[in-house]
N, C-alpha and C positions, 0 to 999 in steps of 0.2 A: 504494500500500500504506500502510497505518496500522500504524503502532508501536504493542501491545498490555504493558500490565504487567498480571502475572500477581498476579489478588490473591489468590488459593487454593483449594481445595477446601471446600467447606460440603456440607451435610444439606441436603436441604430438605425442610421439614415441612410437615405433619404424615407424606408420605410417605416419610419419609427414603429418596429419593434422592437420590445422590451430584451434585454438580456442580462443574463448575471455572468462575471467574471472570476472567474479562482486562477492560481496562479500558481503554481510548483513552488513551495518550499524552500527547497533546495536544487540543487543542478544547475539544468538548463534555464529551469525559471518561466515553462511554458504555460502556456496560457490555453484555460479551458473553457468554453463560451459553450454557454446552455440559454437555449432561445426558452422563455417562460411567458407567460399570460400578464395584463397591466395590472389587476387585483395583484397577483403573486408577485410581481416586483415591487410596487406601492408597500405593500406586508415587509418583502425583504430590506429596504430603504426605511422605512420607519425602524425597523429592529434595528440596523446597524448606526442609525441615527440619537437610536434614545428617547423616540418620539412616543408618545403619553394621550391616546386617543383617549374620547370620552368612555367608550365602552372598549371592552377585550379586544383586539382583534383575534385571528383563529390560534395564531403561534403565543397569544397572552395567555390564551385560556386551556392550551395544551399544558404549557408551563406550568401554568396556576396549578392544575387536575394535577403533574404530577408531583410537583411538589407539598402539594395537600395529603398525596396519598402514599408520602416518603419514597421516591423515587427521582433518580435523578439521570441527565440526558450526556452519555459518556462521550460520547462521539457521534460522526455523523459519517457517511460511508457511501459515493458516490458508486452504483458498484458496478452496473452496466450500461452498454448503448446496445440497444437491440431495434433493428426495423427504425433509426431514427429517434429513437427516444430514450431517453435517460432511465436509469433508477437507480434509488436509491434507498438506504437503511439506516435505522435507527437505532443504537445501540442504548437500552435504557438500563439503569439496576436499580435495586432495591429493596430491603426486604429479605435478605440473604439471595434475592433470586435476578437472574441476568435475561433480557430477553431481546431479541432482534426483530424489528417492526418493520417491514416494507411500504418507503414512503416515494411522492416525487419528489424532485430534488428541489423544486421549490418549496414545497414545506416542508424539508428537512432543512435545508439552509436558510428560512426564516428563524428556525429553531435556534438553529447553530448560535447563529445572529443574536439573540435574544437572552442566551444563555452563556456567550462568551466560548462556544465549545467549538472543536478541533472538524475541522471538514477532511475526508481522506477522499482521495482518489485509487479504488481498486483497478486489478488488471483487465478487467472484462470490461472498463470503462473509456477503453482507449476506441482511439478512432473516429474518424466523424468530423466530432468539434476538436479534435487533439491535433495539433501540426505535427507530421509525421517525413515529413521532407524539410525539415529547415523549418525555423521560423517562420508564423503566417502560410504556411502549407498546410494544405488538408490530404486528404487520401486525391492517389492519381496527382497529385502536385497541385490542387485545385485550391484557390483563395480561401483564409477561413474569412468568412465575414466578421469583422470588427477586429481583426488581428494584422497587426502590420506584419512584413518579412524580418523586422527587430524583434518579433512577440510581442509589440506593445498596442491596446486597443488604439485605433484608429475607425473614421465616420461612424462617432458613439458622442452621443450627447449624456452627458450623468443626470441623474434622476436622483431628485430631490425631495425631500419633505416642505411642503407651503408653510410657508413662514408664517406665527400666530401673528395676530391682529390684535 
C-alpha cells in the first residue's frame, strides 16, 4: 500500500467537473485524480476546510455514530479501479473488534478528511487515473486530465467553502 496526501478538490475545466486529488507520499510523488459528484466534493472541501454546517453533513454524522458507539476510523484504503470506477474501504475498530467497510472513495475521503486519518493507495488501484508513462501519463500514454507531464494539477480550478456572511 502507498501513503496518499490529500491535496483537495478542484474544477476541472473547461468542464467543470469536480475532482479530488491524492498524491504519493513518498517516491515519485504521483498524483491520483478521482472524478466524484458536486455534493461529494462540497462534503470533501468543507471536511478538509473545518467548515461547521448548520446541520450534520453525511461524513459529520458517520463520525458522530461512531464515535458514540466507541469506535474509531483507522484508515482509509483506496483499493481498486474496476470498469472505471474506484473503490474503496474503510478500516474501523473498536470494541476489541476490527472491521473492513466497502465505501466510495468519496465518502471514504470525506471521512479521512474529517477525522485527520491516513488515505492509502492499494495495488489493485492503479491504472486509469495513475500516470503510468511518466508524469501526466495515463495508460496507452494518454493525458491524465488535471495532471500536468511535472504531476502537478493543471486546468483545475480549487473548490472552496463560501465565505460566512
Amino acid at each position: 500500500m502507498v501513503e496518499m496526501h490529500l491535496v483537495g478538490v478542484r474544477v476541472e475545466l473547461p468542464t467543470n467537473n469536480p475532482i479530488v486529488l491524492l498524491r504519493e507520499a513518498e517516491g515519485e510523488h504521483r498524483v491520483l485524480p478521482i472524478f466524484i459528484g458536486a455534493v461529494e466534493a462540497t462534503a470533501i472541501a468543507f471536511a478538509l476546510q473545518g467548515v461547521v454546517t448548520p446541520r450534520p453533513m453525511t461524513h459529520d454524522l458517520m463520525r458522530d455514530l461512531l464515535t458514540e458507539l466507541g469506535f474509531t476510523l483507522d484508515r482509509v484504503t483506496i483499493t481498486e479501479l474496476r470498469e472505471g470506477t474506484f473503490f474503496a474501504e474503510l478500516a474501523i475498530s473498536g470494541n476489541g473488534k476490527t472491521f473492513a467497510v466497502s465505501s466510495r472513495p468519496s465518502d471514504a475521503i470525506a471521512l479521512a478528511a474529517a477525522w485527520h486519518v491516513a488515505v492509502r493507495r492499494g495495488g489493485g488501484a492503479r491504472g486509469g487515473g495513475r500516470p503510468r508513462h511518466g508524469r501526466g501519463r495515463g495508460r496507452g500514454g494518454r493525458e491524465v486530465p488535471g495532471v500536468s507531464r511535472a504531476g502537478k494539477p493543471r486546468g483545475l480550478r480549487q473548490l472552496t467553502a463560501p465565505r460566512a456572511r
